[in-house]
C-alpha positions, 0 to 999 in steps of 0.5 A: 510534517507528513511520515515518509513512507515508501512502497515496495512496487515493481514498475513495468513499462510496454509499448502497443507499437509492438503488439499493433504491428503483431496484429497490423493485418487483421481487422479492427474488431479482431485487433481490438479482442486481441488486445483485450486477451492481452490484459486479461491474459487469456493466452489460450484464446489469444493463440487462436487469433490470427498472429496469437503464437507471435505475441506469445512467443514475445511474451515468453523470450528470455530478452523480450526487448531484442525480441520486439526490435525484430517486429518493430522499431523501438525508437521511442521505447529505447528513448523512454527507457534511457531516461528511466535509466537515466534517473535510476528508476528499475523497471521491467520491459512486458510487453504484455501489457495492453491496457484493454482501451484502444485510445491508448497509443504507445508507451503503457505501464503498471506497477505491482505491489508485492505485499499484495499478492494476487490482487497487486496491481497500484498503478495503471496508465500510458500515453493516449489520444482522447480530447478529440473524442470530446470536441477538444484539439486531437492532442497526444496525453499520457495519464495514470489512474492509481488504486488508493484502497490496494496502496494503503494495504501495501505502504508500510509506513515503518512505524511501530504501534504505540504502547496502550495504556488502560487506566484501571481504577477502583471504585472510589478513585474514578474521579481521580482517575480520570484526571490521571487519564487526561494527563497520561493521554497527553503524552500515551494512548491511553482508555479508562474503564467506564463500566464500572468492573472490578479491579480483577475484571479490568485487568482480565479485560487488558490483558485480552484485549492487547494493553501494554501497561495498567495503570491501577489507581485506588486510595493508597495512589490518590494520597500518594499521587503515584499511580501503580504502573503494571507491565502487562507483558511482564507482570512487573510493576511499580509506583510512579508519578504521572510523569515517571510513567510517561518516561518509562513507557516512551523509554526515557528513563 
């Protein structure tokens, strides 16, 4: 069964209907820098264009979608928004997003990871007309492309790190101890020494690199069969068998 796992991002949804009828009487080639200075976000050079100050006076307003029902009408944008609504998925109106591709439509959108920090964008997509371009029908598609790398950084699977065992023998119990090894990884995460250090060592080596729990072994464990349990975060310890050792690490007993 896969963990669930959720992922702390904010969606916002835009329409080129908008940011096309700001820039409806410059030419193709000025529309299309425009556009681009949208994505980017390059507002210095965008107020230079021809229609500039509109879209970003639309982009600073306290209400942007009132805003932009005074450039253009919103049908399809108000009808997209209903059914988020609808299904109660929170989103913010920015209709500073343009995507930077002029096969794009209408509806566009992104989602933003928060965890993320500067580099937070996870999502990108919106509704487009590209088949006719490749000898298809001129069909109306909408698509989405996600940053897998950047989504693995920001889900937080809520699952804490299981306790790591090392299984630290002396040096005529190794055989042994490595049987004790196997049956403790059934159940835990758990390494054995295989450098042949000291005991001492073994144990400095646990420490430094973040074990949770030794398990020392030399010829008093073997004739016992009850293995020396030592909290590392502690430094209390104990004689258990392998089993008894699973319970108190997993918290049963």
């Amino acid at each position: 069964m896969l963990a669930s796992v959720e992922l702390d991002a904010n969606i916002h949804v835009g329409s080129l209907d908008v940011l096309r009828a700001i820039f409806c009487d410059v030419d193709d080639e000025t529309c299309a820098l425009a556009m681009r200075l949208i994505d980017k976000g390059d507002f210095d050079r965008l107020g230079e264009l021809p229609g500039g100050d509109c879209a970003i006076d639309l982009f600073t307003a306290t209400d942007p979608l009132s805003e932009a029902q005074n450039i253009v009408a919103l049908d399809h944008l108000l009808q997209v928004l209903e059914l988020l609504d609808t299904l109660a998925v929170s989103y913010t109106v920015d209709f500073g997003i343009a995507r930077g591709l002029e096969y794009y439509t209408g509806i566009v959108f992104e989602a933003y990871a928060g965890a993320l920090g500067a580099q937070n964008q996870v999502l990108g997509g919106g509704s487009y007309r590209l088949a006719h371009l490749f000898g298809g029908e001129d069909v109306p598609s909408t698509g989405f492309g996600i940053g897998f790398d950047r989504i693995i950084d920001a889900v937080n699977p809520q699952v804490p790190e299981p306790p790591r065992l090392l299984v630290v023998p002396t040096n005529d119990a190794r055989i042994y101890a490595l049987h004790v090894a196997n049956e403790l990884r059934s159940s835990l995460v758990t390494d054995i020494d295989v450098m042949d250090r000291t005991v001492r060592a073994q144990l400095a080596y646990a420490n430094s690199a973040g074990f949770d729990y030794a398990v020392i072994i030399g010829k008093k464990e073997m004739e016992t069969s009850k293995q020396t349990l030592r909290d590392l975060r502690t430094g209390e310890q104990e004689s258990l068998t392998i089993q008894q050792i699973i319970d108190r690490v997993l918290g049963h007993k």
